[in-house]
C-alpha positions, 0 to 999 in steps of 0.5 A: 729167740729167732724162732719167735720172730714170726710169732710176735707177727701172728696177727700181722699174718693172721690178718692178711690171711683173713682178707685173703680168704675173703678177696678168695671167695669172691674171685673164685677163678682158675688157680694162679700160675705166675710168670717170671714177669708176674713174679717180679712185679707182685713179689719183689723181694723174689726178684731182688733175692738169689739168682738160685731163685729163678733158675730154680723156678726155671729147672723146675718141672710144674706138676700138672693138676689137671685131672689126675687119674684114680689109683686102680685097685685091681687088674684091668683083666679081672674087669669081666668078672665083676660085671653082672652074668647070669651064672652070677648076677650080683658079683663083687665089684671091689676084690681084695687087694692085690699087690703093687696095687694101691692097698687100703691103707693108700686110701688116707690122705696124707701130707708130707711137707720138705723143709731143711737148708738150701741146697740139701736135696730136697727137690731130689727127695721129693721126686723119688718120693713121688715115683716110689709111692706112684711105681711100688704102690700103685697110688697117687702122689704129687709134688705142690711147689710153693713158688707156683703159689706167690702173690695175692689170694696165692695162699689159699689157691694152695690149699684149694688144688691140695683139697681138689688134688685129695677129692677124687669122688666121683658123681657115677652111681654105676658101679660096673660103670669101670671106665668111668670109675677108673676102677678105684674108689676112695679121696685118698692120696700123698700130697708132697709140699716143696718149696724150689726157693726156700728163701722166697717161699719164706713169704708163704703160710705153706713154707714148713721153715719155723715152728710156727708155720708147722704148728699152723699147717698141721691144725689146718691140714688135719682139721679141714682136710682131715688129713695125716701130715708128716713133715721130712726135714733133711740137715748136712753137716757131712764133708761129703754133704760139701761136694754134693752142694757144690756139685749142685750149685755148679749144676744150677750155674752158681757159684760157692760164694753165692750158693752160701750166701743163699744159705746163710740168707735163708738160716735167718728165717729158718728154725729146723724141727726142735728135739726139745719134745715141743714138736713131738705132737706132730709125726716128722722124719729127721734125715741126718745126712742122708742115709747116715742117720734118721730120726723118725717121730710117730711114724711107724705106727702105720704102713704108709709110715712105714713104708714111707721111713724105709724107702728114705732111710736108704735115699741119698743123693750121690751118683749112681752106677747101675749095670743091668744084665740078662742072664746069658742064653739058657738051654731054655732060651735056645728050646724057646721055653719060659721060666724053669731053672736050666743051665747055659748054652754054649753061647750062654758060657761065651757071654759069661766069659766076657762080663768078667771082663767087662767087669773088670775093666768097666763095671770095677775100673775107669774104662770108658768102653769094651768091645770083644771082636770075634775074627776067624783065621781069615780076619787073621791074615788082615789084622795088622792093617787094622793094629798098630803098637803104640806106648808099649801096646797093640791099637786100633788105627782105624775104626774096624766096620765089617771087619770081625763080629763085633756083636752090634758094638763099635770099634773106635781109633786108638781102643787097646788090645786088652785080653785075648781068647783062643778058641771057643770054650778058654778063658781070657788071657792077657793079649800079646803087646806087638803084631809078631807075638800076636800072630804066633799066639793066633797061628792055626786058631779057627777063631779067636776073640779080642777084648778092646778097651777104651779109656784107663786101665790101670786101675782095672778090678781095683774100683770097689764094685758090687754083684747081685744076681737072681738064685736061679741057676742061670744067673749064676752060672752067668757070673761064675768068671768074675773075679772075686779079689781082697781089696782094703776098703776105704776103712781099712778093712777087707773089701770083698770084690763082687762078692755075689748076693743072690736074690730070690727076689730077683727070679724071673716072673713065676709062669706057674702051670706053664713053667718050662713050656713053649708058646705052642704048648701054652696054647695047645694046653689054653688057646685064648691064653696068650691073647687073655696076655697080651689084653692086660700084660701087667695084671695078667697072672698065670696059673699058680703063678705070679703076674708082673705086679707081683713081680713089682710087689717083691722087688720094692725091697731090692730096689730100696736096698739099690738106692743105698748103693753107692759102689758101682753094681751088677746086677744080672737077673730076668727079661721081666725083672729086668723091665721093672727095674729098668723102668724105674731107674729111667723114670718109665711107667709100669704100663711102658716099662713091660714093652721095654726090651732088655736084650740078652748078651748086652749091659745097659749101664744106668747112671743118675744122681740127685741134681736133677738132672735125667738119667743116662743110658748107656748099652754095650753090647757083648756078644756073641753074636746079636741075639735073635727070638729067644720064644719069650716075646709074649711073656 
């Protein structure tokens, strides 16, 4: 049996660990970082192995182990509270957790060793991983990269940075000492171990690929460590599994051929996670492809397991496409009001009637680009200089800068004149196909609005898509234009297009006693509030009101739902809301994320994958007109 292999070689393993261990304690020097020249001449067989293998090690981004930073457990802002007074000489120093903060239960150390075939996802897996446990929870996570440890003394310089990664304690016996302590207390943390090449990493102790290495991690890591382990193992035996792998080998410059042969070199090694009950002793998630199926062992007894199980079971590594949108102007923006629940303005309603459009063509259809054009009976008279018919409709022959408002977007050569609106407050229509019809349509209009699209139309509203927004009023009304069709879905079944799900998850930051007030009312009614703010933007909480890690708190479950997702979305919430999901999606922190401007009157589309590649960004600004201070730059 191929998975007793290894184990008939025990003691050879055994024994080369021990001396090790003793050429460690006498070298004890910096941790050994190879370089591909240092790779080749102390590991051969890496050298004569895959080409995967060094591009993997290549693309790899290393994780920095210098000094990693404590977890806070509380807001920055509260730091003048527990600080000695003479109303209060002896406060506490630790309050009660806060959300999207790390809780106690983070305070455990834990491991989570990745194993399954190559080309699988697993180095996808293991950065999501590491975000949503670092951006939901506030806690400590790293990746631990087999490859950087191979050659000599490699095995136990591995276990050294994984015990030096978990003790954070810290020599300071002052406790009001905050800067110093890093508000934080406790060795805890998730430790993620990864290999980048799994068949080279086959000559590590730390490679999870036989049952044996398993059994030999779990005692060690839970004896000496006293640490929670959990291994994750990823198998694909779908045809859409097929066409991320090639997807991936074409990503990393291989081709099929090789990316199999890499495959079937690692299977001769590789013996996965046995459902007889011999490994039942140890806790393990099983994702069977991806979001299909998973196996969970001994994992939902706690909240980290939990946590951790739910956030997975909705991972998958296919391409994403998420559109982000603000609510259009509310009557509370053009008051300079925060929070409340009122309706849209007039320009508002403008910009929901073209997000139905931009819907149809881009978010539910192939359209590469939408511009709406706003002209006046002026621009009328010079229009055909800059429309032309071609292929049985009217385009753009030049690029039209200064010409119309275009609300900050460009007008390219060869854009189609899709949809039209006469006036100020009408729905689109469809737009006249020659320069005559089009004169007549817009003969005596003050105003008019044209829709240019860019790219393929044919299949416009045909794309299956999905619609989220908030439950506040605004957000709503802001979608009311886009259309609702029956397709039939890829089961035959009835696909119910954009079909609205409403969030209460969603809703913007809750500013409590200064829901529905103006900057001046604020500091009339608190006059250091918006300074107090602006301090400790993230952890500051209004009164009877939410703070942003509130906010980060109640969208954790939304945004594991968004990681299932695999139809294009829109989703159309809240300026604070928006800052949150948008640092996630692009890989920000929470600290940079609330600096993040997501301006109203724009789609941002965000577009990722599980490659391993960034994510990409892209805005389209709709109009009308750009969208100047709307009073909430503080907030």
């Amino acid at each position: 049996m191929r998975s007793w292999t290894n184990f008939a070689n025990a003691g050879r393993w055994w024994a080369l660990l021990v001396r090790a261990r003793r050429q460690a304690e006498k070298q004890r020097h910096c941790r050994l970082v190879l370089t591909a020249q240092r790779v080749r001449h102390e590991a051969p067989w890496l050298a004569a192995g895959s080409v995967a293998a060094g591009l993997m090690l290549a693309n790899y981004s290393a994780p920095s182990r210098c000094e990693s930073q404590n977890p806070r457990l509380y807001p920055k802002d509260l730091e003048q509270f527990l600080k000695p007074s003479e109303l209060n000489p002896t406060p506490v120093t630790l309050p009660p957790p806060f959300p999207g903060l790390a809780r106690q239960q983070w305070s455990q150390r834990h491991v989570a060793p990745i194993l399954g075939l190559p080309m699988r996802g697993k180095s996808h897996t293991a950065r999501e991983l590491k975000r949503y446990i670092e951006f939901f929870h506030g806690s400590r996570a790293e990746i631990f990269n087999v490859m950087e440890y191979q050659g000599r003394g490699g095995d136990e310089k591995f276990f050294e940075d994984l015990n030096r990664f978990f003790d954070t304690s810290n020599s300071s016996c002052d406790p009001y000492d905050f800067d110093q302590t890093g508000s934080s207390q406790g060795t805890g943390g998730f430790a993620i171990i990864l290999s980048s090449d799994t068949v080279a990493s086959t000559q590590s102790m730390w490679s999870a690929h036989t049952k044996w290495h398993r059994r030999w991690m779990a005692q060690k890591l839970e004896s000496e460590l006293k640490a929670e382990v959990c291994f994750i193992q990823i198998s694909v035996d779908d045809p859409k599994g097929d066409k991320y792998l090639a997807d991936l080998a074409a990503f990393r410059g291989m081709d099929l051929k090789e990316s199999q042969e890499l495959i079937n070199h690692y299977q001769d090694h590789y013996v996965p996670i046995q459902m007889d009950g011999s490994e039942d002793g140890t806790p393990f998630i099983h994702m069977m492809n991806y979001t299909k199926k998973m196996v969970v062992n001994k994992m939902m007894r706690s909240f980290v397991g939990s946590s951790v199980c739910h956030f997975l079971s909705n991972l998958h590594p296919f391409e994403h496409k998420i559109f982000l949108a603000r609510h259009g102007e509310s009557e509370f923006n053009v008051e300079m009001r925060i929070g409340g629940d009122s309706g849209l303005s007039p320009r508002g309603e403008e910009f929901a009637r073209r997000a139905a459009e931009f819907a149809k063509y881009v978010v539910c259809g192939e359209a590469n680009d939408l511009v709406c054009v706003t002209v006046t009976e002026k621009d009328v008279v010079s229009l055909h200089e800059h429309l032309v018919q071609l292929c049985g409709c009217l385009v753009t022959c030049d690029d039209w800068k200064g010409f119309g408002d275009s609300s900050g977007a460009e007008v390219n050569r060869y854009m189609r004149l899709k949809r039209l609106q006469v006036g100020w407050g009408t729905d689109f229509e469809d737009a006249p196909k020659n320069m005559d019809d089009l004169r007549r349509r817009l003969n005596g209009a003050k105003v008019a609005t044209l829709v240019l699209v860019d790219g393929d139309t044919s299949s416009a509203g045909q794309v299956p898509g999905r619609l989220w927004t908030s439950s506040l009023r605004r957000t709503i009304d802001t979608a009311k234009f886009i259309e609702h069709p029956v397709l039939t879905g890829p089961d035959g079944k009835p696909y119910f297009q954009m079909r609205g799900q409403q969030f209460r998850n969603m809703d913007e930051v809750y500013a409590g006693e200064y829901d529905g007030l103006t900057e001046e009312d604020i500091k009339q009614k608190a006059p250091n509030v918006i300074e107090d703010r602006k301090r400790d933007k993230l952890g500051f909480r209004y009164p009877r009101g939410e703070s942003y890690y509130d906010v980060i708190a109640r969208l954790e479950s939304v945004m594991s739902h968004l990681e299932r997702i695999q139809q294009p979305i829109l989703i159309i919430s809240h300026q604070a809301v928006l800052r949150m999901m948008y640092g996630w999606l692009m890989h920000i922190n929470r600290e940079a994320a609330i600096e993040t401007q997501v301006p109203q009157h724009m789609i941002v589309k965000i577009t990722f994958d599980g490659l391993g590649g960034p994510p990409v960004e892209r805005r389209y600004p709709l109009g009308p007109m750009e969208m100047a201070d709307d009073g909430q730059a503080n907030f």
